[in-house]
Kinemage of the C-alpha trace (Angstrom):
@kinemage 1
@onewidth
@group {chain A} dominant
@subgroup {mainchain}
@vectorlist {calphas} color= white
{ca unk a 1} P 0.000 0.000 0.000
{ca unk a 2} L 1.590 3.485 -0.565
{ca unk a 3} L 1.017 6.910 0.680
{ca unk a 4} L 1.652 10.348 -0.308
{ca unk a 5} L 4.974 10.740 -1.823
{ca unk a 6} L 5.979 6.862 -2.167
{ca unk a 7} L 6.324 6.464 1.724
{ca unk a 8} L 5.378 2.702 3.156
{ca unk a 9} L 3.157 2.848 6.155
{ca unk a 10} L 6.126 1.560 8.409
{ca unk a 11} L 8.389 4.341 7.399
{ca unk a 12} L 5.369 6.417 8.491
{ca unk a 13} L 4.974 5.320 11.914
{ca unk a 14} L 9.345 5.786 11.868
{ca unk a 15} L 8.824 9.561 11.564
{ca unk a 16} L 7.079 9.501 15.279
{ca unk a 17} L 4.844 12.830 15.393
{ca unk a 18} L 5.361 13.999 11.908
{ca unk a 19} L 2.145 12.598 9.912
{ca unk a 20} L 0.374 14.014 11.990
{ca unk a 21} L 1.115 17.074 11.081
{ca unk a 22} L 1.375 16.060 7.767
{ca unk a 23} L -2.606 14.470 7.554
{ca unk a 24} L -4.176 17.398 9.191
{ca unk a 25} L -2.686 19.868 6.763
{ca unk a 26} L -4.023 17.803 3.678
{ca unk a 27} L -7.185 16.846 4.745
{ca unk a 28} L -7.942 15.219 1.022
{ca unk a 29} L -5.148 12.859 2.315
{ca unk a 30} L -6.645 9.103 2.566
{ca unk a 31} L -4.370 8.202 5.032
{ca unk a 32} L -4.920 8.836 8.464
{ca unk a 33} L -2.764 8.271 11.667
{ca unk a 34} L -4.212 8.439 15.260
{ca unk a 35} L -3.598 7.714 18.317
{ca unk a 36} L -5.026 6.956 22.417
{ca unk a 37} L -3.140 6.024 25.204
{ca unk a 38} L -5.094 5.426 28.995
{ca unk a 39} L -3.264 5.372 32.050
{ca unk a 40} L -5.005 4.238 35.824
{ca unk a 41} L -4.434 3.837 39.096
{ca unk a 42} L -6.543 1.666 40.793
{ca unk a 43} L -7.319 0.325 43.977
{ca unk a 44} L -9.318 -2.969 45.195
{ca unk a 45} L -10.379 -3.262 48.636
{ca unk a 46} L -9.549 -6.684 48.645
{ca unk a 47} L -6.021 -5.708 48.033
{ca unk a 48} L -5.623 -9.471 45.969
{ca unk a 49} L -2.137 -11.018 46.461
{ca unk a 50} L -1.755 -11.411 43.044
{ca unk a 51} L -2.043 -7.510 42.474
{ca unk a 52} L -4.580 -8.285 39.926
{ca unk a 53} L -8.416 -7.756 40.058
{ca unk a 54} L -11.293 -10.644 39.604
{ca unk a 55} L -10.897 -13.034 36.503
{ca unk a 56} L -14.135 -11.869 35.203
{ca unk a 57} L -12.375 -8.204 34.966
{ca unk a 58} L -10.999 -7.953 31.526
{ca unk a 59} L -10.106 -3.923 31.304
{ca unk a 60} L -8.087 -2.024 33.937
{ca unk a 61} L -7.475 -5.300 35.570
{ca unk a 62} L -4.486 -4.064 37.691
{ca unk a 63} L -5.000 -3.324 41.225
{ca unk a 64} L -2.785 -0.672 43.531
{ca unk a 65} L -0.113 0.488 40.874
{ca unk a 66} L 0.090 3.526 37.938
{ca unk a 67} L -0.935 1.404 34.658
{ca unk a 68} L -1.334 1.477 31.176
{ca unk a 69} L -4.902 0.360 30.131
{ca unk a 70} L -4.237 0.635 26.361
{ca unk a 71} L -1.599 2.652 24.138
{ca unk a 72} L -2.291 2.643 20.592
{ca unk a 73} L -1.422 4.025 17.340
{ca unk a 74} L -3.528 3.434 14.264
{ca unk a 75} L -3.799 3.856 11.019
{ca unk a 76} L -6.232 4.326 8.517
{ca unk a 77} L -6.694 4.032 4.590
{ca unk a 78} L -10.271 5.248 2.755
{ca unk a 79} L -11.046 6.184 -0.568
{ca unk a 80} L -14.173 5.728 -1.964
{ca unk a 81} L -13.918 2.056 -3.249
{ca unk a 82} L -11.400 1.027 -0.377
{ca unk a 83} L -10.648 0.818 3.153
{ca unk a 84} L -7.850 -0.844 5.179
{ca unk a 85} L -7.490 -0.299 9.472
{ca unk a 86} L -4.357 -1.578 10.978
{ca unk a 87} L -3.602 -0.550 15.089
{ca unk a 88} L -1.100 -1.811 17.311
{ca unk a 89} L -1.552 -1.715 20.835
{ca unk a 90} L 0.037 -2.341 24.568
{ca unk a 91} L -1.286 -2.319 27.473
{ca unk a 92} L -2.742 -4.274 30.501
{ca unk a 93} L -5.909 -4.409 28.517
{ca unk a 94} L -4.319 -6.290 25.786
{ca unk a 95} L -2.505 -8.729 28.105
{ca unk a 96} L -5.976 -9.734 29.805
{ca unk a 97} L -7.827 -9.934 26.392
{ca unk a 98} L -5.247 -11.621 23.960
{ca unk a 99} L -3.857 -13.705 26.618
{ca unk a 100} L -5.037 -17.427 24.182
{ca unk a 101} L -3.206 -15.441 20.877
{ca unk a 102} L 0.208 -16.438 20.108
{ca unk a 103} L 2.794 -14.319 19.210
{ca unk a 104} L 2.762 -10.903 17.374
{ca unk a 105} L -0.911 -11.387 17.122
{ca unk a 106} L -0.758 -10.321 21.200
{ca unk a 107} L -0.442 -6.611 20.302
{ca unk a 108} L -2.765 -6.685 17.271
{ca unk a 109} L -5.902 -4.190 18.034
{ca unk a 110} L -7.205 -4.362 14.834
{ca unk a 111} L -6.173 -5.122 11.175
{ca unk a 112} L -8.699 -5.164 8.297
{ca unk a 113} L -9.434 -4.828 4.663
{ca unk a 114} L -12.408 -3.263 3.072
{ca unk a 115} L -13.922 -3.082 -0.216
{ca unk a 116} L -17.086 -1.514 -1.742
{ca unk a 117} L -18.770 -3.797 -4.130
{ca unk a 118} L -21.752 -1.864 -5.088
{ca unk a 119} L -21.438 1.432 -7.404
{ca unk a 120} L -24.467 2.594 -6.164
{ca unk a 121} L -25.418 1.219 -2.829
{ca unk a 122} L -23.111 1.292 0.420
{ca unk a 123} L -22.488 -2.421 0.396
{ca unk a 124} L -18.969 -3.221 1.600
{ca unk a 125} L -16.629 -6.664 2.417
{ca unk a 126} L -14.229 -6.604 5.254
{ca unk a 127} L -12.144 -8.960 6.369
{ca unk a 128} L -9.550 -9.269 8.621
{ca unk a 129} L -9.405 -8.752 12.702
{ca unk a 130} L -12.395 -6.646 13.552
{ca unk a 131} L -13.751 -4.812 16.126
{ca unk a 132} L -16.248 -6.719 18.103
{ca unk a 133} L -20.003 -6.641 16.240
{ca unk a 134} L -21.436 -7.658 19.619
{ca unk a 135} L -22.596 -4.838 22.794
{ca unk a 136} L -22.038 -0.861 23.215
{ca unk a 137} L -18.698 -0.670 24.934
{ca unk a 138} L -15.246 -0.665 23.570
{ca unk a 139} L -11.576 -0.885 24.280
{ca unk a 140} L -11.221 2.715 23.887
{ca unk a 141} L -12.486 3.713 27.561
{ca unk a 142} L -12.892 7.924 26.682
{ca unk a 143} L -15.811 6.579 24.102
{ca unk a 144} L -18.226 4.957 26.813
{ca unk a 145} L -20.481 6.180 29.784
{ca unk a 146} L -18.426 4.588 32.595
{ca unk a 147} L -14.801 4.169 32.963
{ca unk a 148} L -14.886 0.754 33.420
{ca unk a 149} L -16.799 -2.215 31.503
{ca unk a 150} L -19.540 -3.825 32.093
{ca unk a 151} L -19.697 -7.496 33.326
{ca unk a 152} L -21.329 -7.996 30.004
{ca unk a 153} L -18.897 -5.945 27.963
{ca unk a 154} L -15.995 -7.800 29.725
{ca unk a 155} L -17.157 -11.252 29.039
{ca unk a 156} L -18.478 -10.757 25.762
{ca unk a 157} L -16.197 -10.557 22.361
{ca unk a 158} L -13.720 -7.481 22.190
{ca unk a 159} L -12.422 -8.149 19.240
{ca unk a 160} L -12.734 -10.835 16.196
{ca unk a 161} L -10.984 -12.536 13.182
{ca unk a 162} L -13.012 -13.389 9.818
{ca unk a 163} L -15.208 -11.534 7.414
{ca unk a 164} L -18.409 -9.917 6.988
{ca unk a 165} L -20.719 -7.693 4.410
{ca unk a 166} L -22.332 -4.922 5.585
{ca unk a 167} L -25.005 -2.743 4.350
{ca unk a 168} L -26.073 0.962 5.509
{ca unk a 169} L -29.170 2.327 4.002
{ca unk a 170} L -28.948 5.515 1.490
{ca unk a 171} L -30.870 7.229 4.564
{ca unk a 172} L -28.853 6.311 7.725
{ca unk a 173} L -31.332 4.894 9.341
{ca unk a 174} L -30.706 1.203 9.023
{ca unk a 175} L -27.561 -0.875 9.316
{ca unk a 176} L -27.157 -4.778 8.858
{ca unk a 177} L -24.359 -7.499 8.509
{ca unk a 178} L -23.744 -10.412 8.423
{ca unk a 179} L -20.218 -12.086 9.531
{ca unk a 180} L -18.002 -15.627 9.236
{ca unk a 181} L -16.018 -15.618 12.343
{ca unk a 182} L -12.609 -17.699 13.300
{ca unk a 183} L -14.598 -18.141 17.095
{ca unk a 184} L -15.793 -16.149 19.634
{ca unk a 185} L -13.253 -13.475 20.290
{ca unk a 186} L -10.386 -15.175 18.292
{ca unk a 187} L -8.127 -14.096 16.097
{ca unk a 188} L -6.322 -18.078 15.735
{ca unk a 189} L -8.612 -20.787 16.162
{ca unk a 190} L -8.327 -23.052 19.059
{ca unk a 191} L -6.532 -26.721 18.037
{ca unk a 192} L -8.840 -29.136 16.836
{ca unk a 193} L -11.596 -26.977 16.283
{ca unk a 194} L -12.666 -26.871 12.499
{ca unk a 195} L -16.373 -24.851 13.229
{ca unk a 196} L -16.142 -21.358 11.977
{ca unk a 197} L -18.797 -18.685 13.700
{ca unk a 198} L -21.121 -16.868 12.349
{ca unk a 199} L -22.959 -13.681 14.045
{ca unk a 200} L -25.153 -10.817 12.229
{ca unk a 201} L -25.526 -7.031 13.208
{ca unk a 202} L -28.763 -4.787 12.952
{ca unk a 203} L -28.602 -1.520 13.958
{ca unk a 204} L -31.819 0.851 13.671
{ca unk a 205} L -31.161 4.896 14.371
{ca unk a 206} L -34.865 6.286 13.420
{ca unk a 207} L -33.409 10.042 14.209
{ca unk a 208} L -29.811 11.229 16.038
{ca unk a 209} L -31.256 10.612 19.467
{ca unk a 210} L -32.053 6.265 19.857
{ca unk a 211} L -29.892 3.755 18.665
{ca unk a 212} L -31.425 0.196 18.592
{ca unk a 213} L -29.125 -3.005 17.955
{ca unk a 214} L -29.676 -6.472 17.607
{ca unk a 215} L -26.063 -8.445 17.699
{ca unk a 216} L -25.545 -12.567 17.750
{ca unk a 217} L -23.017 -14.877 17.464
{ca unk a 218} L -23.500 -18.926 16.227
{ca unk a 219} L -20.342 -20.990 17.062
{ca unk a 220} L -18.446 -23.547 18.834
{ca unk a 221} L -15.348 -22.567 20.840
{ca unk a 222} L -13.975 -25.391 21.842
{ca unk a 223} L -12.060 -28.664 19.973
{ca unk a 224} L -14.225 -30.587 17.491
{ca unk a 225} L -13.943 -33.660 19.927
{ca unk a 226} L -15.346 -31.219 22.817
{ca unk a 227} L -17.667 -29.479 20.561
{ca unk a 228} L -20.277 -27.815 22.414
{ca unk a 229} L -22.765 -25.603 20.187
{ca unk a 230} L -22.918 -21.759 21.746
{ca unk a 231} L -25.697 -19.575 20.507
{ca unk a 232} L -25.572 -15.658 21.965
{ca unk a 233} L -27.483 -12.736 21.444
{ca unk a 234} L -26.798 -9.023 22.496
{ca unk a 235} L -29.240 -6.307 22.514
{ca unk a 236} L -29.016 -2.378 23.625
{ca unk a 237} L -30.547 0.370 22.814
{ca unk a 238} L -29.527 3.953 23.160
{ca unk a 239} L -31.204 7.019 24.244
{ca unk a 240} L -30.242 10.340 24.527
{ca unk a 241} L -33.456 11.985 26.132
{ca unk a 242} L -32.221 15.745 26.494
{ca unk a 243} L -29.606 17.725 25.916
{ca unk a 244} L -28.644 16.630 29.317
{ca unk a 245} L -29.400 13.262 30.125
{ca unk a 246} L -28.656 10.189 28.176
{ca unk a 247} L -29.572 6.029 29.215
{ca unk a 248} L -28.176 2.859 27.789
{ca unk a 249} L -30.283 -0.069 28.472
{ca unk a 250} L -28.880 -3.433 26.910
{ca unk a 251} L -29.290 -7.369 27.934
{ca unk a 252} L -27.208 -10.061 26.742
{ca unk a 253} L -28.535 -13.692 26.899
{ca unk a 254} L -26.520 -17.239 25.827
{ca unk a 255} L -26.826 -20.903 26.035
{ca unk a 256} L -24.302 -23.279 25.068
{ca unk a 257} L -24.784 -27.137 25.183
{ca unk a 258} L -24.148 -29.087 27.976
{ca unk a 259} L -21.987 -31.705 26.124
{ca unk a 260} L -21.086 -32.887 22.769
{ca unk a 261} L -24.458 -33.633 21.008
{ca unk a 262} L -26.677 -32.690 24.164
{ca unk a 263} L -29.825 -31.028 23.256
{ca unk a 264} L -29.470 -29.861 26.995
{ca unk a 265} L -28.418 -25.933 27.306
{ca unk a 266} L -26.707 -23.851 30.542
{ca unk a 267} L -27.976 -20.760 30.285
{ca unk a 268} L -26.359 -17.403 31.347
{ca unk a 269} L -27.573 -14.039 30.693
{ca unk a 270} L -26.607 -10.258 31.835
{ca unk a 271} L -28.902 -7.105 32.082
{ca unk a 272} L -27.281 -3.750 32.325
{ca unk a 273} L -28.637 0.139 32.553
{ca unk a 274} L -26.747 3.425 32.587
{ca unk a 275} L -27.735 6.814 33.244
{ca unk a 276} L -25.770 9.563 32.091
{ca unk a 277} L -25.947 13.695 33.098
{ca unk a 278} L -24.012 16.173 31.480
{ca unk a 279} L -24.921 19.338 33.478
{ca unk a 280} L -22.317 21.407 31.390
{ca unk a 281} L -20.199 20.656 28.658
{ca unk a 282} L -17.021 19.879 29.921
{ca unk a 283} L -18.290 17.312 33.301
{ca unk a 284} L -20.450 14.296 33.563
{ca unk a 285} L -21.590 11.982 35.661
{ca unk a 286} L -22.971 7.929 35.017
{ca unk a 287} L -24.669 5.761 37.414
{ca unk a 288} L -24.262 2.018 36.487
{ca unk a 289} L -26.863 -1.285 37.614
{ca unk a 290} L -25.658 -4.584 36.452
{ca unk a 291} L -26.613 -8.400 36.951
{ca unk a 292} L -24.770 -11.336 35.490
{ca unk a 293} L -26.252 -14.672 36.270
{ca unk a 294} L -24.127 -17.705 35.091
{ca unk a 295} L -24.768 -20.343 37.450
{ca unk a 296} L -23.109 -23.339 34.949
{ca unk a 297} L -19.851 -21.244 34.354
{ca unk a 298} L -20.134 -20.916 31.167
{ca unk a 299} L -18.428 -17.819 30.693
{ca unk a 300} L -17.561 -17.045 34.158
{ca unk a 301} L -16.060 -20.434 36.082
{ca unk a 302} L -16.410 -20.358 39.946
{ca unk a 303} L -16.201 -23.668 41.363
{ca unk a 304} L -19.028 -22.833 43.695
{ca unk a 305} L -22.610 -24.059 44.413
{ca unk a 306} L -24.349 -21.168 42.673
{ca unk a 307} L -21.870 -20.754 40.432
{ca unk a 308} L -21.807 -17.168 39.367
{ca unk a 309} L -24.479 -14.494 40.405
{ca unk a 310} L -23.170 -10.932 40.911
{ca unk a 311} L -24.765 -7.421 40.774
{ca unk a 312} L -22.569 -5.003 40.240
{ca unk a 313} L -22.790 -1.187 40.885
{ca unk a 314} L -21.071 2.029 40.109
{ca unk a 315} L -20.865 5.777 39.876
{ca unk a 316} L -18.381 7.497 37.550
{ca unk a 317} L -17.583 11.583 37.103
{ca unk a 318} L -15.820 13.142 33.822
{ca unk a 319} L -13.738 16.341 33.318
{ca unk a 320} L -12.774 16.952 29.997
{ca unk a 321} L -9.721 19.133 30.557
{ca unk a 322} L -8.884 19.351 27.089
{ca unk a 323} L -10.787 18.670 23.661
{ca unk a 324} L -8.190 15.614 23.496
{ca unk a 325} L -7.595 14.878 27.717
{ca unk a 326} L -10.729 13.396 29.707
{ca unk a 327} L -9.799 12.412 33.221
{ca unk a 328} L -12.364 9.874 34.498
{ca unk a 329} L -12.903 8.990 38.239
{ca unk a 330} L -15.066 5.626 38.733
{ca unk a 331} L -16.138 3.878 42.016
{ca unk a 332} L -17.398 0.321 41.672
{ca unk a 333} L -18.954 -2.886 44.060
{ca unk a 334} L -19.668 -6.011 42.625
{ca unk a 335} L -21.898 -8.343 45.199
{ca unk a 336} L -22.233 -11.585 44.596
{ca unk a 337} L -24.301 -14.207 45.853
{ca unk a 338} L -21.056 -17.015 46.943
{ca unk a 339} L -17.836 -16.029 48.383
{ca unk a 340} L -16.034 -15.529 45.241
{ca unk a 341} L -13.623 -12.406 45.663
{ca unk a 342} L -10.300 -13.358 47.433
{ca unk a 343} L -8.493 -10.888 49.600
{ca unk a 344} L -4.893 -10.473 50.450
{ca unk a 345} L -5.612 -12.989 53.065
{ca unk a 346} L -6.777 -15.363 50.637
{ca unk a 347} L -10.204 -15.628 52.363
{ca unk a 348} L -13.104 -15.318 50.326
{ca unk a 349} L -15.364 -12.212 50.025
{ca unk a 350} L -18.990 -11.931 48.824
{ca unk a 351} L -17.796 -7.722 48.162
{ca unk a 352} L -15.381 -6.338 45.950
{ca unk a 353} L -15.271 -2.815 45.848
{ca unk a 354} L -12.680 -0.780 43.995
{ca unk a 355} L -12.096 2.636 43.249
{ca unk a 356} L -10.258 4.180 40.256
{ca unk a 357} L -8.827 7.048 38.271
{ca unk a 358} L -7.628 7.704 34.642
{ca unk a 359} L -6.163 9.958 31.870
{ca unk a 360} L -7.130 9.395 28.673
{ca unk a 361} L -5.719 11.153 25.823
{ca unk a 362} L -6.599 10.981 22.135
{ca unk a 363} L -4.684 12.469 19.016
């Protein structure tokens, strides 16, 4: 792929600061270079021993030390036939999330292909390692209501590996794909498994204030030998109700066979709702309720008689110091109904509440 002037994408991302200097000045340039980088401190009042929070906590997982949630640099290629992503990214973040890829593929955020195959309709092909088709929170922390994920978000696909076609309606309003997958959140397949996934993506915005989506994924994640049929669905809708308040509502519901060939299902499902108030521009403040019921640890494995049954709560205030700078300040308790949380004693705890702070910077 070239650039302006003949120049590779790696010698590019060699010239540090430079393009982006160079991309805002010629804004008919196709290529685009960005950036985010997070840092938190965080502290669990469990205090683990292991200086690392619950394993259902995917995203600022570290607990009592000055972190970096995710660091990234991307870049990114569109004309009007053609598109192409490709970020690489650090952080504790990706340690927690791309812990099963080997390799380089570790510190790949994303790294896609695009092409428009309609002249007159906005039908496009992607393929590649996508962002995840499935709930309303992302990696990228400074884009969502509450500085830390959901229980949902968190044990639901990131990221993914395989293709899909997508269309958006002439008017906006309407948005649907449909995608082959290499698993649920996978970039390389596990060993022995020769299922591919499939999901689809529906997306209704009837005016700039609700969002509606419908998300699923169809797959098997384990060995063919193991193979265990998991069918998921995700839906959310989005409301922003005045200039001042905004609510996310979304539930996400799964069931995945109980053994090879069962026609026997566990069952786990999450509902979540978030209230958002922006009394002036530059502050905000969310108030989170959560549930995540997975007694058969499906998803989330506890070894206990109830399995897993938390609610979770949280408040969270925003300053955006600078157009670019948002620091975020998030308390957090997640109650659950076994002992699950270990302390620095190693004794288990029905409680874990945390507190954190971040800076989050975007370029």
């Amino acid at each position: 792929m070239k650039t302006l002037k003949n120049k590779s994408l790696l010698a590019l991302i060699a010239l540090g600061t430079a393009p982006f200097f160079f991309s805002q000045e010629k804004e008919n340039n196709p290529l685009k270079i960005s950036g985010y980088a997070e840092v938190y401190y965080q502290y669990d009042f469990n205090n683990p021993v292991n200086n690392t929070r619950p394993g259902l906590v995917y995203s600022h997982n570290r607990n009592n030390e000055v972190n970096l949630n995710l660091g990234l640099i991307k870049a990114n290629y569109e004309t009007e036939r053609l598109r192409a992503n490709l970020a690489l990214a650090a952080g504790t973040y990706m340690n927690a999330n791309y812990a099963a890829e080997p390799g380089v593929l570790k510190n790949i955020y994303e790294a896609n292909v695009g092409v428009k195959i309609s002249s007159s309709k906005n039908l496009w092909v992607d393929a590649g390692v996508l962002p995840s088709h499935i709930g309303f929170e992302s990696a990228i922390s400074k884009d969502c209501f509450t500085l830390t994920r959901s229980m949902l978000a968190d044990n639901s696909p990131y990221y993914e590996a395989g293709a899909k076609i997508s269309y958006t309606s002439d008017s906006g309003k309407w948005f649907v794909s449909g995608l082959v997958l290499n698993g649920w959140q996978r970039i390389q397949r596990v060993e022995g498994n020769s299922t591919l996934g499939f999901g689809h993506q529906l997306t209704y915005k009837p005016n700039d204030k609700i969002t509606l989506n419908s998300s699923s994924f169809i797959g098997n994640d384990k060995p063919d030998a193991q193979k265990q049929m998991r069918y998921f669905h995700n839906l959310y809708g989005v409301f922003q109700l005045n200039p001042k308040w905004s609510l996310i509502a979304g539930f996400d519901i799964g069931a995945e066979q109980k053994a090879k060939g069962s026609e026997q299902y566990n069952v786990w499902y999450s509902p979540v709702v978030i209230a958002k108030y922006s009394p002036i521009e530059k502050l905000s403040f969310a108030a989170r309720g959560e549930y995540y019921q997975d007694k058969n640890g499906v998803i989330v494995a506890t070894g206990t008689p109830n399995g897993f049954q938390t609610f979770g709560y949280s408040l969270n205030a925003d300053y955006q110091i600078l157009p670019n700078l948002v620091w975020r300040t998030e308390v957090k308790n997640l109650n659950s109904k076994d002992a699950i949380f270990l302390n620095r004693e190693m004794n288990a705890q029905q409680n874990n509440f945390s507190a954190l702070t971040s800076l989050a910077v975007s370029f």
